[in-house]
C-alpha positions in Angstrom: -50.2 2.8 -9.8 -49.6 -0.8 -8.8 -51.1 -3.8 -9.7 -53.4 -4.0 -6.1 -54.2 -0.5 -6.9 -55.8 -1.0 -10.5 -57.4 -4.4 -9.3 -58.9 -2.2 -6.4 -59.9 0.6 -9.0 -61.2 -2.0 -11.4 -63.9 -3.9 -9.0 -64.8 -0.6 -7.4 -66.1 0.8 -11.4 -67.3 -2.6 -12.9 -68.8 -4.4 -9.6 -70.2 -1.6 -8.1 -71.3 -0.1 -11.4 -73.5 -3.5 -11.6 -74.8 -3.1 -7.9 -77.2 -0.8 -8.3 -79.5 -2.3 -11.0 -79.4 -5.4 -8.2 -80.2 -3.4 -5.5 -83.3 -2.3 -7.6 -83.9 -5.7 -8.2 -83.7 -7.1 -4.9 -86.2 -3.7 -3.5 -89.0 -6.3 -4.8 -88.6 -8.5 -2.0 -86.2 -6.6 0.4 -86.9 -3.5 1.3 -84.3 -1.0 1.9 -82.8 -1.1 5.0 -83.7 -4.7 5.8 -82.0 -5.7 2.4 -78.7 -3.6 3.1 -79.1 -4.9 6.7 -78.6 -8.2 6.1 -76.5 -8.1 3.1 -73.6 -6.6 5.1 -74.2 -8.2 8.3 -74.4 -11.6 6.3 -71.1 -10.5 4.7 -69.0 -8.9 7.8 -69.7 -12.0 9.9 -68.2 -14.3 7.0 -65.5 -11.9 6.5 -64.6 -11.9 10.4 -64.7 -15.4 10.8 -62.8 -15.9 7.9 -60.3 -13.7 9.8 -60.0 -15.0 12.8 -60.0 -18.8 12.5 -58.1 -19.0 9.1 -55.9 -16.2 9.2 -55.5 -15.7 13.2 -56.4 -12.0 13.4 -57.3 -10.7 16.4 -60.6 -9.2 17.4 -61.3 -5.7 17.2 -60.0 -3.3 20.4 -62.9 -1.8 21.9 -62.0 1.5 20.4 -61.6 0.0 16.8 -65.3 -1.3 17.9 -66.3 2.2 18.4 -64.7 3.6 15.5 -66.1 1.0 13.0 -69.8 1.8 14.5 -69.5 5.3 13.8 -68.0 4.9 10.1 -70.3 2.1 9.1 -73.2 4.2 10.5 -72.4 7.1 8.3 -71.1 5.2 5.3 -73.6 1.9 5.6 -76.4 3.1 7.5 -77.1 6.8 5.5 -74.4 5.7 2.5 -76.1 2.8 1.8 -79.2 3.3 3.1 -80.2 6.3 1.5 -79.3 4.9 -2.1 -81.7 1.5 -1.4 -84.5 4.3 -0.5 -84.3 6.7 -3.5 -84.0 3.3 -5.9 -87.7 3.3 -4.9 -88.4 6.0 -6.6 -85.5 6.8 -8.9 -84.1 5.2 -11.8 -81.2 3.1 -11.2 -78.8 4.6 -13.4 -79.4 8.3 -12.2 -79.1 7.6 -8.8 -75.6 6.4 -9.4 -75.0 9.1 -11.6 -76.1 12.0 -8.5 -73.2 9.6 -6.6 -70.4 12.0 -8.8 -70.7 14.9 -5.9 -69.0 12.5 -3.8 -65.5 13.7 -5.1 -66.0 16.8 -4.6 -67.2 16.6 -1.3 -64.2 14.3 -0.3 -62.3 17.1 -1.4 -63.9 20.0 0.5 -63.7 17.8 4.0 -60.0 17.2 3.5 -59.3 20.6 3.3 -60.0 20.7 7.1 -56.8 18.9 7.2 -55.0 21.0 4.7 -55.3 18.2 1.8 -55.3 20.4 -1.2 -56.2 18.2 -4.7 -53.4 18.6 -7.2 -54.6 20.9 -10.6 -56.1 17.8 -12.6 -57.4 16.5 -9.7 -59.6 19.7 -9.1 -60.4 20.0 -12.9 -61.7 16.4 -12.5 -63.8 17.1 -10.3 -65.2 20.0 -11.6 -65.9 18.7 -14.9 -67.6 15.9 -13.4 -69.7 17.9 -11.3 -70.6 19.8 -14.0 -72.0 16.5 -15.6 -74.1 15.5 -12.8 -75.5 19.3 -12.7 -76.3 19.2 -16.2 -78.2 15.8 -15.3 -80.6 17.3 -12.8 -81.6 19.1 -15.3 -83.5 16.2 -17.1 -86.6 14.8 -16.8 -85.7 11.7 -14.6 -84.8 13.8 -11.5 -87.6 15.9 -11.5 -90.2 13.2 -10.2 -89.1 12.7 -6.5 -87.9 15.2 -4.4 -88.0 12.4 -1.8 -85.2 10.5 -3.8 -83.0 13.6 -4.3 -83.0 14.0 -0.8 -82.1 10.3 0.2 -79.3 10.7 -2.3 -78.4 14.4 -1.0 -78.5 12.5 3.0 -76.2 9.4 1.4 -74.0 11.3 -0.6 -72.9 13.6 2.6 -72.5 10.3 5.0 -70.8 8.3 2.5 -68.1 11.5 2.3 -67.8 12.2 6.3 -67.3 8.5 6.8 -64.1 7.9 4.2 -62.8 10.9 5.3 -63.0 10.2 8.7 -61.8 6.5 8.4 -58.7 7.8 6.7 -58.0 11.0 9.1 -59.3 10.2 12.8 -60.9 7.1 13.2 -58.5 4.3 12.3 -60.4 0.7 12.2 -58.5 -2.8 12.9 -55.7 -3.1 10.1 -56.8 -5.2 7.1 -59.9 -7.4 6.4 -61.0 -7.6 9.9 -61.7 -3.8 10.6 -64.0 -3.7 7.2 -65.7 -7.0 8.9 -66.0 -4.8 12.0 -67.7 -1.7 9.8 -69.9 -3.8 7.9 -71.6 -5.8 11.4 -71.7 -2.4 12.5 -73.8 -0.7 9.6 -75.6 -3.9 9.1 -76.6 -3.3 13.1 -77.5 0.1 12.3 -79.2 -0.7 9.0 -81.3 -3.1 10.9 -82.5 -0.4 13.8 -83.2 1.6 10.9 -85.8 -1.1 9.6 -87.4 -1.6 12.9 -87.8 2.0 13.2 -89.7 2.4 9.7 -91.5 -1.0 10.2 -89.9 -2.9 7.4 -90.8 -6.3 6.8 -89.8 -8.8 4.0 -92.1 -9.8 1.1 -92.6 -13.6 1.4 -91.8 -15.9 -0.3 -88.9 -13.5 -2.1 -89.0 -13.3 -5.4 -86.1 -15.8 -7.4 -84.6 -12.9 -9.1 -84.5 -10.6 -5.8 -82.7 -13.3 -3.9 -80.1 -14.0 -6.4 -79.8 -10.0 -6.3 -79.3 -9.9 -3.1 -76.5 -12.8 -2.8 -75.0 -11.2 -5.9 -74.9 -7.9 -3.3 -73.5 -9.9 -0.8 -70.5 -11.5 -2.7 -69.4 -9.2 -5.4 -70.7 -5.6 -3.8 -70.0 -6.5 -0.4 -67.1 -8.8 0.1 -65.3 -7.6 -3.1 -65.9 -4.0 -4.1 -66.7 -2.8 -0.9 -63.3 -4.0 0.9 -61.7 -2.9 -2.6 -62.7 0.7 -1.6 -61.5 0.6 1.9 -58.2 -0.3 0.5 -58.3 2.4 -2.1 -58.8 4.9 0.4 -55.5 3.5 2.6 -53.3 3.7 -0.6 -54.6 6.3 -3.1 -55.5 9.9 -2.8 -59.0 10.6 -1.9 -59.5 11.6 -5.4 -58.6 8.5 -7.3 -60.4 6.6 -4.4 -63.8 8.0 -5.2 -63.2 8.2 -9.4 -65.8 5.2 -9.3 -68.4 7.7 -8.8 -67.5 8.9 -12.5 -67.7 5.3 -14.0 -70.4 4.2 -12.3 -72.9 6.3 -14.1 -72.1 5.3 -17.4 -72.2 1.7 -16.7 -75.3 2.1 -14.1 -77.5 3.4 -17.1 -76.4 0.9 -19.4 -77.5 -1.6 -17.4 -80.9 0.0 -16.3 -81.8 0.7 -20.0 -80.7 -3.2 -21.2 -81.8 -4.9 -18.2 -84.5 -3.0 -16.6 -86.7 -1.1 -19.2 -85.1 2.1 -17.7 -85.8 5.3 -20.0 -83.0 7.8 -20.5 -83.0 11.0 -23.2 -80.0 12.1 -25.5 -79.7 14.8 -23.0 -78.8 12.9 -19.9 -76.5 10.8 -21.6 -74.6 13.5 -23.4 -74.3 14.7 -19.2 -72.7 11.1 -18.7 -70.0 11.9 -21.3 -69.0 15.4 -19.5 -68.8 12.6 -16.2 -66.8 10.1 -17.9 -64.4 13.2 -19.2 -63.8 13.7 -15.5 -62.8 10.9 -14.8 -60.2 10.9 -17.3 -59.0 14.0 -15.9 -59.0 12.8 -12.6 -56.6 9.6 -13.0 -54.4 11.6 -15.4 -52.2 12.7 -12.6 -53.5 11.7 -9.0 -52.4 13.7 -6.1 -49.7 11.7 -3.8 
């Protein structure tokens, strides 16, 4: 792998690992859609600005437009969006750990286009799933059925939409088509919170606002464009192998940070994730 690759692989698991016990922070003042609203719409138009006055890239072709409106709906709008809703009602940590289907779905898509995961790629996923099954199972995902079916709605967007900006629909090359997808989902994000008559808590909250910036800079402008390179120079597979790390350092967090409660059971499930995850970057498909 080279160097981009593992910095890309590395802010993926750490940053976005870290996100979610901020998004559960910043739900105090912001609530869900109005908080991933702004946070990407704050970062894409930095992003694209950046872009076009310091580096000189061109705006988006009206196609790219369209494309990055109907990715960043799926991937922002009911990725996203979905996530900030079950935190409402779900512990931090296990939401991220119901994000390890992700792979798998990835997987089952690309066979549309006759992408077949290599052996250890396949037994990585499976083991992994077989982690997150074992983890519905305990006690913290029994208590909203409305929060496992945010994270079934975001998991399934979140998996069309990298698929689909891999395959079909091809945004603006570099840093200016992931400005374009994030202005888009923030858009969408934002209709969404009209729609469901959102409104900010005011005055926020210190440590909801320092959340929410630290959403911005580090899970917006870093991980997130670390992903989209991911999935334009490493298999699908290796792309989504966050969703196995994530877990593990989710419910760390949540326990040490947020009072969040988690049995011997459901973390003996996050070490059958973390083994496939092992499996999974042991030999990565080309």
């Amino acid at each position: 792998m080279s160097r981009l690759v593992i910095a890309c692989l590395a802010a993926t698991w750490l940053i976005w690992g870290s996100t979610y016990l901020a998004i559960r922070f910043a739900l105090v003042s912001f609530p869900p859609y109005l908080q991933m609203g702004s946070r990407f719409i704050v970062a894409g138009l930095g992003l694209a600005l950046w872009m076009r006055f310091a580096r000189r890239a061109p705006w988006p072709a009206r196609r790219q437009w369209r494309n990055a409106l109907v990715i960043g709906a799926l991937m922002l709008g009911g990725g996203m969006g979905g996530v900030a809703v079950a935190e409402q009602t779900v512990g931090s940590g296990l939401v991220v750990v119901f994000i390890a289907v992700v792979p798998l779905l990835i997987a089952l898509i690309n066979l549309f286009w006759r992408v077949v995961p290599g052996l250890l790629e396949l037994a990585g996923i499976g083991v992994g799933l077989a982690g997150v099954l074992m983890l519905t199972q305990g006690a913290g995902f029994q208590a909203s059925p409305a929060g496992l079916f945010a994270m079934a709605t975001a998991c399934s967007c979140w998996s069309i939409g990298s698929v689909l900006s891999q395959r079909s629909l091809l945004l603006a090359p570099g840093a200016m088509g992931f400005a374009s997808e994030m202005l888009c989902g923030g858009a969408v994000l934002m209709l969404l919170a009209a729609a469901t008559g959102e409104s900010f808590s005011w005055p926020p909250q210190p440590l909801a606002v320092w959340a929410w910036a630290y959403l911005v800079v580090f899970g917006s402008l870093l991980a997130f464009n670390a992903y989209m390179v991911l999935l334009g120079r490493a298999s699908a597979g290796l792309a989504a192998s966050y969703t196995f790390v994530n877990p593990v350092i989710a419910m760390l967090l949540g326990v040490a940070f947020a009072g969040e409660t988690i049995t011997g059971y459901e973390w003996a499930a996050a070490g059958v994730v973390l083994a496939g995850v092992l499996l999974l970057i042991a030999r990565p498909a080309r």
